[in-house]
N, C-alpha and C positions, 0 to 999 in steps of 0.2 A: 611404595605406594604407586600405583597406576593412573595416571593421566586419563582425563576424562576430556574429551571434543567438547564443546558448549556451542549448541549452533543457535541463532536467535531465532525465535519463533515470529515469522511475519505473517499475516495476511494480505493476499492482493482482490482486485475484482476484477473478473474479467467478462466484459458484455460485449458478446457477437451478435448484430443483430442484421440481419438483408444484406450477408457479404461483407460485415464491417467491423472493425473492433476497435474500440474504448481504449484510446489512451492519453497520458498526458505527459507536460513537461515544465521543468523549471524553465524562469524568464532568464534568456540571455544565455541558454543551454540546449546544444541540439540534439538530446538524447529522448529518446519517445520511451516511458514507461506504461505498466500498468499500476492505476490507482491501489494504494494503498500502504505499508508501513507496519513498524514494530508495533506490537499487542504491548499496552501497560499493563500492570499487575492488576489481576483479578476480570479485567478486558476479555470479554465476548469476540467471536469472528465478527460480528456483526456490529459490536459497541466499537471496535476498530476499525474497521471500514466507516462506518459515521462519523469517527469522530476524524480521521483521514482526509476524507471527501470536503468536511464540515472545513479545516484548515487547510485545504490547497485551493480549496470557495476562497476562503478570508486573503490569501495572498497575491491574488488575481485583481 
């Protein structure tokens, strides 16, 4: 049987806007990302980014 890779399927968002781009960070962590995370099942690019955004809002 052959071995199959399973890579996780993420979406991120990336807004450039006047020279600048969009990122964020955990508290107490000094690594700069771009917004967003793992697609749940059935989860839109889009349904994932909101709901991403929606809880890194709520942790803040």
């Amino acid at each position: 049987m052959r071995e199959v890779e399973v890579v996780p399927e993420k979406a991120a968002w990336v807004l450039a806007r006047d020279g600048r781009v969009l990122v964020t960070r955990n508290h107490s962590v000094d690594v700069f990302y771009f917004p967003g995370g793992k697609r749940e099942p059935g989860e839109s690019d889009a349904e994932t980014l909101a709901r991403e955004i929606d809880e890194a809002d709520s942790t803040s």
